[in-house]
C-alpha positions as CSV (number, residue, x, y, z in Angstrom):
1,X,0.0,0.0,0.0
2,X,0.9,3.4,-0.4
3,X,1.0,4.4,2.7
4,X,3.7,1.7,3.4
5,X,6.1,3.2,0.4
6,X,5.9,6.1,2.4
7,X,7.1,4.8,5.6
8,X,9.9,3.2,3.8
9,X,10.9,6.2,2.1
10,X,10.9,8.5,5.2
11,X,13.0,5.5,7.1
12,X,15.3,5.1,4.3
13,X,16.2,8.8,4.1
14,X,17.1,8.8,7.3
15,X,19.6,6.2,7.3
16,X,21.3,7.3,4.6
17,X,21.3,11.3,5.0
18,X,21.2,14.0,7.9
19,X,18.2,15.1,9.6
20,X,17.8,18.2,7.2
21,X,17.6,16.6,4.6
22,X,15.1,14.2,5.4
23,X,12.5,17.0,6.2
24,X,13.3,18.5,3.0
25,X,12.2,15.2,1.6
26,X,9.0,15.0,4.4
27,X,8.1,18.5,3.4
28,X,8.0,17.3,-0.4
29,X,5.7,14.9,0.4
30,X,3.5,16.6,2.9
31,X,0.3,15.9,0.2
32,X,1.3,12.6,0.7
33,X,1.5,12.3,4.7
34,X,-2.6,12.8,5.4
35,X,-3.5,10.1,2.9
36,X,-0.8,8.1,4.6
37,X,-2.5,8.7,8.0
38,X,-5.7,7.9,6.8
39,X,-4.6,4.5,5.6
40,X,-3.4,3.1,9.3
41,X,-0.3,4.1,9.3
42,X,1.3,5.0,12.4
43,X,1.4,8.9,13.1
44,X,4.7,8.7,14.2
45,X,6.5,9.6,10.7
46,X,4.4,12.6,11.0
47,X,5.1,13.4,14.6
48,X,9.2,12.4,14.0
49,X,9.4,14.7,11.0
50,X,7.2,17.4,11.7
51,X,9.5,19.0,14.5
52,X,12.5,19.0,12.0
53,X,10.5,20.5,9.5
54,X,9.4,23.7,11.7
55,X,12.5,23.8,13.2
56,X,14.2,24.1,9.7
57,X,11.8,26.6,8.3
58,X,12.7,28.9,11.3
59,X,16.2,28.7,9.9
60,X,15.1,30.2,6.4
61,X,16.7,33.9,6.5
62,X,14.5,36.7,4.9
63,X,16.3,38.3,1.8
64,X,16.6,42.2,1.4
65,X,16.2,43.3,-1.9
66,X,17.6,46.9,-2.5
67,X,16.7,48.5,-5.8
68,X,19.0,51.6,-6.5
69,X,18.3,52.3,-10.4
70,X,16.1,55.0,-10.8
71,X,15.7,55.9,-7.0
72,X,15.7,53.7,-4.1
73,X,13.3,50.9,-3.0
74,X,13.9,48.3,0.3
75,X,11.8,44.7,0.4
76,X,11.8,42.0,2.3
77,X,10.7,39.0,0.6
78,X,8.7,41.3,-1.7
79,X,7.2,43.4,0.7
80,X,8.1,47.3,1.6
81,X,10.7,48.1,4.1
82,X,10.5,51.9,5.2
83,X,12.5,53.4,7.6
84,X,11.8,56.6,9.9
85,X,14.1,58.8,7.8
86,X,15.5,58.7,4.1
87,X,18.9,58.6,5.1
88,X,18.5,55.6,7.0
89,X,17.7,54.0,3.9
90,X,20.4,55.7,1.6
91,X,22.9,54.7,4.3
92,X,21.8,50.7,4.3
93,X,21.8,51.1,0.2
94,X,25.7,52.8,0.5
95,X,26.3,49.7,2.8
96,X,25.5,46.9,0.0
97,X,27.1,49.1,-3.0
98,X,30.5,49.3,-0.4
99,X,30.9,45.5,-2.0
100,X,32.0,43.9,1.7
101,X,28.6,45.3,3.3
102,X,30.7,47.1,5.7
103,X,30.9,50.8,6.9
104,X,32.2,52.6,10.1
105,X,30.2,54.7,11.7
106,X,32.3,57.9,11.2
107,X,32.6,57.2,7.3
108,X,28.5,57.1,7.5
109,X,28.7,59.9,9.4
110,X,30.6,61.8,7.1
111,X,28.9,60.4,4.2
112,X,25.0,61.7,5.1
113,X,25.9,64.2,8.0
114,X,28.8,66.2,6.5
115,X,27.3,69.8,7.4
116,X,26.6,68.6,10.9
117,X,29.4,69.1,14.1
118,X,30.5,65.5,14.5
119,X,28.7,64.7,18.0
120,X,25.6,66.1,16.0
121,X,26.7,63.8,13.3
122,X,26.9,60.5,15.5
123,X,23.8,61.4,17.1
124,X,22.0,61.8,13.5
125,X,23.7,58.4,12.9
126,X,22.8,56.7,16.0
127,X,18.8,57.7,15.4
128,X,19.1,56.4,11.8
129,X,20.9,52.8,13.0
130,X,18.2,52.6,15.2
131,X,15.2,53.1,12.7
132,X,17.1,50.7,10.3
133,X,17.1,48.0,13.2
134,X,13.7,48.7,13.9
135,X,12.3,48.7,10.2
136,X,14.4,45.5,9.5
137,X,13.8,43.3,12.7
138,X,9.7,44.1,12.4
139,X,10.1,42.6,8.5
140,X,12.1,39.7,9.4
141,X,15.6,40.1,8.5
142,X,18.3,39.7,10.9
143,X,21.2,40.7,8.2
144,X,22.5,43.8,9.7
145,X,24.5,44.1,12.7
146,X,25.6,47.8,13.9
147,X,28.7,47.5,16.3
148,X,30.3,50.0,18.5
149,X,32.6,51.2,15.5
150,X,31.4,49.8,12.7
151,X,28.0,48.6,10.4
152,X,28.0,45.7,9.1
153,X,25.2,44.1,6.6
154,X,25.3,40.4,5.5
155,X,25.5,40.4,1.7
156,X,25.0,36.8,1.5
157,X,21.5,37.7,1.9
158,X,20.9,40.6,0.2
159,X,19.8,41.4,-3.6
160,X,20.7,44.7,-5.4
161,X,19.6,45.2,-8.5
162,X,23.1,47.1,-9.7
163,X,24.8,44.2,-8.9
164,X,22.3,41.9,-10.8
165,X,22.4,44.0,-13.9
166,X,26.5,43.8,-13.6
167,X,26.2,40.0,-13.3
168,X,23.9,40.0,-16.8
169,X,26.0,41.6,-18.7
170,X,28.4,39.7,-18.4
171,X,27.2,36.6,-18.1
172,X,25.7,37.7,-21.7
173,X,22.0,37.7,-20.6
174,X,21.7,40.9,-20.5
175,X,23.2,43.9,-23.0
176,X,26.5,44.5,-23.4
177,X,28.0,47.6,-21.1
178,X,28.7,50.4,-24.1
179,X,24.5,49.8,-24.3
180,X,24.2,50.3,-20.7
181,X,26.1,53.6,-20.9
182,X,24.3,54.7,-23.8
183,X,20.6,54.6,-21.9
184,X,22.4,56.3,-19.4
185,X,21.4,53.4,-16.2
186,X,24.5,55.1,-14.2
187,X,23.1,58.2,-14.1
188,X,20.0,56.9,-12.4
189,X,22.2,55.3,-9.6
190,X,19.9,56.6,-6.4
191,X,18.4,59.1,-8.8
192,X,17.0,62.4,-7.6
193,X,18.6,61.9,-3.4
194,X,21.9,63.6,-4.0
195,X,20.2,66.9,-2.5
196,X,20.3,64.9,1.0
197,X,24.0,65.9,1.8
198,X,27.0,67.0,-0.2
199,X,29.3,64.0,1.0
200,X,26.4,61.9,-0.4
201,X,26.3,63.8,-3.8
202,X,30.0,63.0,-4.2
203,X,29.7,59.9,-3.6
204,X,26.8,59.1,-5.5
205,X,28.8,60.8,-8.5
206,X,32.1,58.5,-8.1
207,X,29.5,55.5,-8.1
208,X,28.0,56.7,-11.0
209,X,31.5,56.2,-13.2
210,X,32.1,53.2,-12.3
């Protein structure tokens, strides 16, 4: 009977690979599992499994998505991210283009608060770390750690579309660079936000050649 296969199957993944791996094979069959169940098998393939499963899921990390061409826009797993203040936002987008995900606080500070004294600066900065933490924790993602001297953001979990329109060209998907240049996409890098500080502007401009 079916529902027999089943046990097999469940039993013979678990001799043979880690417990991961056999609730990724349990949750592939979860349509199977009630019509199992309902055939006199014993519940405790469900019950075994099920724990692994929910304790694997919890393991799944959120992804950030940062879209920078044309303006700026922050998701986590497709939904909206907003954060108490622009800048925040600008700063966490600065963070993923740096290409380690890192940035000390007094390069951020003089990146977005250049006009400001710099206690006023590290205060500004302070406010804007928190409303990052804030907006990010409430949506999920646990990929950016702010330490005492420095910010740090897991790139390993984090899309950005300027990096993905790199990779396609040249992995030949998408158009060749001379193309790219020619529509001008560079020029739209965080389009329309270099009014927020001058140290942003001129870095927003060095971005923009390369």
């Amino acid at each position: 009977p079916a529902g027999r296969k089943a046990h097999r199957a469940f039993f013979a993944a678990a001799a043979r690979t880690n417990r991961d791996r056999t609730a990724d094979l349990f949750q592939k069959n979860t349509r199977e599992a009630p019509a199992a169940l309902s055939k006199g098998c014993c519940p405790l393939i469900f019950s075994r499994y099920r724990g692994a499963i929910v304790r694997k899921n919890r393991r799944v990390k959120k992804r950030l998505t940062i879209v920078v061409i044309g303006g700026l826009a922050l998701e986590v797993d497709g939904k909206p991210v907003r954060t108490q203040s622009r800048k925040a936002e600008v700063l966490l987008a600065c963070m993923a283009l740096a290409g380690n995900g890192r940035m000390s606080r007094q390069k951020a500070s003089e990146l977005l608060w250049s006009d400001s004294s710099e206690e006023a600066g590290r205060a500004s900065l302070r406010q804007a770390v928190m409303s990052i933490k804030r907006a990010l924790n409430a949506s999920g993602f646990s990929g950016f750690s702010p330490g005492r001297d420095q910010l740090e953001l897991d790139l390993g979990d984090v899309d950005i579309d300027a990096a993905d329109l790199l990779a396609g060209v040249r992995s030949g998907k998408l158009p060749d660079l001379g193309l790219l240049h020619r529509f001008r996409y560079a020029d739209s890098l965080m389009g329309g936000l270099d009014a927020l500080d001058e140290g942003f502007a001129a870095w927003a401009r060095m971005q923009r050649q390369i």
